[in-house]
N, C-alpha and C positions, 0 to 999 in steps of 0.2 A: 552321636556316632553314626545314625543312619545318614543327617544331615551330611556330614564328611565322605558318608561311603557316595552318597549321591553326587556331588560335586567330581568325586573323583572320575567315575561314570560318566560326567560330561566332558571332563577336560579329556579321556581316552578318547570319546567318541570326536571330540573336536579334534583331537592334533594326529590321530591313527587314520588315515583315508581308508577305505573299503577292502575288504582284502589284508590288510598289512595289520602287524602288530606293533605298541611300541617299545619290545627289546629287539625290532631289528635295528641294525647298525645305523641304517636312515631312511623313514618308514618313506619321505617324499619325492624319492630319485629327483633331486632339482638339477637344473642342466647349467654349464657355463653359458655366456654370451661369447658368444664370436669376437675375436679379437681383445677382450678384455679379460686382463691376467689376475685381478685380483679386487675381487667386492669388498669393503667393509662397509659394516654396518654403524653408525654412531647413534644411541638411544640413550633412554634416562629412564624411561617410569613413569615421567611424570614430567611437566612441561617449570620455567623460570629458572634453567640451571646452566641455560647458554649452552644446549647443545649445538645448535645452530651456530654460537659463534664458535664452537669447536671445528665442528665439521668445517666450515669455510676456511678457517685459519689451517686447520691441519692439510688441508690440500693442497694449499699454496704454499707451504712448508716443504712437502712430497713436488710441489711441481719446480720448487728453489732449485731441491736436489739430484734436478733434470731428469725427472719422469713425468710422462704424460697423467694428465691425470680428469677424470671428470666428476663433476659432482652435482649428483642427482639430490632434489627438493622432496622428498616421500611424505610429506606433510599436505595432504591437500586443502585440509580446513581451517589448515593458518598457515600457508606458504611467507616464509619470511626473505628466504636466498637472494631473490629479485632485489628486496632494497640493498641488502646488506653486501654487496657487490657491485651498486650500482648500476642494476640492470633495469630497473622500473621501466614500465611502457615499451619497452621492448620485445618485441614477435622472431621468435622463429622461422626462418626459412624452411621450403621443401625442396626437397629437390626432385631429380625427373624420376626416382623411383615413388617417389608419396612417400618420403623419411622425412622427420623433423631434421630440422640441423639446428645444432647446439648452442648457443649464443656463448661467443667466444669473451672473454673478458677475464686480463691479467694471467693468460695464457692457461687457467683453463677451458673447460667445455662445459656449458651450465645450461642444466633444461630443470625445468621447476612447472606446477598449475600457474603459477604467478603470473606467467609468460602469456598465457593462453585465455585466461580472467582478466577482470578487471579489480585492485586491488582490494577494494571494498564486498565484492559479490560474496553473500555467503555461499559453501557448498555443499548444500541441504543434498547431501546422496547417501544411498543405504549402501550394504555388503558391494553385492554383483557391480557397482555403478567405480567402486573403490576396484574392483580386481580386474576391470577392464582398463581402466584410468592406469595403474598401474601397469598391465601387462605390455601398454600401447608403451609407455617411457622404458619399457626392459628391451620389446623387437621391434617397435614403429620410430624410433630413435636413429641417426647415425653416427652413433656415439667414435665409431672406428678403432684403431690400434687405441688401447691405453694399458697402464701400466695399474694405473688406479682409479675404481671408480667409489666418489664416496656417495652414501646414501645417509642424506639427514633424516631419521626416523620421524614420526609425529611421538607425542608422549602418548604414554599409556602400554599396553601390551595385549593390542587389538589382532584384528582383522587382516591392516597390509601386513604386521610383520609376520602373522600365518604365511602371508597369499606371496611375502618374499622368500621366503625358508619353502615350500613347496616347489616354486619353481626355478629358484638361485642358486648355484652353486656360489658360496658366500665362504671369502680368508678368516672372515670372525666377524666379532661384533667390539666394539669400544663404550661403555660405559662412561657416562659424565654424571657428577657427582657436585654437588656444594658441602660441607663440612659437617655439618650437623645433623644428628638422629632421623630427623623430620626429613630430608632428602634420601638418607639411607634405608630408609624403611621402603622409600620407589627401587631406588634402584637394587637394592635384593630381587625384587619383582622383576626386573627387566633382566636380572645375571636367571632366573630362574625361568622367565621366559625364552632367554638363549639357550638355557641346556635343552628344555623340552621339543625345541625344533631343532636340536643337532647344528647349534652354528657358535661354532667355537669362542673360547672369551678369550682376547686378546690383552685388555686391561682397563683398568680404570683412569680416568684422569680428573683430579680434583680440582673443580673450578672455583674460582674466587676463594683461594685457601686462604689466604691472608692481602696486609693490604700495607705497606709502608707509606709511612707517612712524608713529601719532600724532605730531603735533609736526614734524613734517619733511617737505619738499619735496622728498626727494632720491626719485629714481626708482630701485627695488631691481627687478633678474631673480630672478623666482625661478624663471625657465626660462631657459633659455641662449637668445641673442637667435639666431636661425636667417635665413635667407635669406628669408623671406615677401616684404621688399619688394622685393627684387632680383626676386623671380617675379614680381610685381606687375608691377611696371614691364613685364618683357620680355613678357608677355601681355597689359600695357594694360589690368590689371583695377583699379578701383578697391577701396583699402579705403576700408571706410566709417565705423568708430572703432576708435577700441584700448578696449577695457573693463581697466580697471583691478581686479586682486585686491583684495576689501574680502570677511572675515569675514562681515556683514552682509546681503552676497550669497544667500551658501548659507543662512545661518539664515531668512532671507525666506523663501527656495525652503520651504525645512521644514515653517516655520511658516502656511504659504499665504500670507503676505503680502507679493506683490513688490516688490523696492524701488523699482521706479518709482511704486507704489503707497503706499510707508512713508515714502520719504525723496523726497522730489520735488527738493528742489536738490541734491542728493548727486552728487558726478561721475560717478557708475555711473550715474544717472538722467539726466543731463545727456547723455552719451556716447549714450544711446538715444535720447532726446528728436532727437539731430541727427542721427541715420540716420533717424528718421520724418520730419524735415524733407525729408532726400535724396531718401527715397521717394517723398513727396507732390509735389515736383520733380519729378521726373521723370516718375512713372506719373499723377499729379491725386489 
């Protein structure tokens, strides 16, 4: 018990800033960005669940359906964005204010570490070094008018996504999921670290939910089907597709060209397409 009262003790002390409590309604006044209408946040918990290929794909889903949209890399210790786009070795412009410009590709607006690194470099940085890095991609950016800007989380439920919920005014957060107990047990973590910084759940989406085989309608596990809806349900969270395992997936990722971008009627395509429907529902 003392152990638990202690923990609790720090997570007040970590997520209350000085002065504030947290039953206010939102202890971190975070501000919007200029010209951009609407943050989400895409996280897991935990990293190998393709949130990455979530995020790219869902963006270009949101940019089909003629909204501007950018998408920020929030991962700085494994920047993935750059290949999986096809952006590798690619630098950013400045322009005459000293702003990044974005590197345009498949008609979004892509800024990543990946850009700025070399893809190999590791990036041996503590706290402060992450919330400057950070702060520089939120106002040193010129990201401009958009409609949506996505942020691929890193795994876990660290540091940036504090240093993002303090200073963002953020539409929600998207959850990515694979089927089974062993993923669910992150991502509970990540729906519990959205509540604690006040940034709303918008929903889950269940990656690699099954996997057809050529030829066949039949729906194979290739993860053991685990409780996700029963948690769904008793938290009232929406999911918002199952993405289906398709080979062609990853090779996309690989090859920079993502399948919302290769195969447009493919049901992996399709399945994104109607979480960016969801989205525009709801948030405009």
């Amino acid at each position: 018990m003392r152990f638990m009262n202690f923990i609790s003790s720090l997570l007040t002390l970590a997520f209350a800033p000085k002065g504030s409590t947290m039953n206010q309604a939102n202890p971190f006044n975070p501000q919007p960005l200029p010209g951009i209408k609407n943050i989400i946040l895409v996280g897991s918990g935990k990293g190998g669940v393709g949130k990455s290929t979530v995020s790219v794909n869902l963006a270009l889903a949101l940019k089909n359906k003629g909204k501007k949209v950018g998408l920020l890399d929030a991962d700085i210790y494994g920047p993935s964005i750059p290949r999986m786009v096809g952006c590798l070795n690619q630098a950013p412009g400045i322009n005459e204010d000293k702003k990044l410009l974005p590197i345009q590709r498949y008609g979004l607006s892509v800024m990543s570490i990946g850009f700025l690194v070399d893809e190999s470099q590791a990036m041996v940085w503590r706290g402060p070094m992450l919330f400057k890095a950070m702060d520089q991609f939120f106002h040193d950016v010129k990201w401009g008018d958009l409609d949506y800007l996505i942020l691929d989380l890193p795994p876990g439920t660290g540091d940036i996504a504090l240093t993002i919920a303090q200073k963002l005014k953020v539409a929600g957060g998207i959850i990515v999921t694979t089927p089974q107990n062993i993923s669910l047990a992150d991502a509970k973590k990540a729906v519990d670290m959205f509540n604690q910084v006040h940034i709303p759940q918008l929903g889950f989406v269940e990656n690699m939910s099954y996997f057809k085989a050529p030829g066949s309608e039949e729906k194979i596990q290739l993860f053991p089907k685990g409780e996700l809806d029963a948690y769904l349900d008793a938290k009232q969270i929406k999911k918002l597709a199952e993405i289906p395992f398709n080979p062609n997936v990853s090779l996309g990722s690989e090859a920079g060209i993502p399948i919302v971008e290769s195969q447009h009627d493919s049901t992996e395509s399709l399945a994104f397409s109607s979480v960016a429907e969801k989205l525009i529902e709801k948030l405009g």
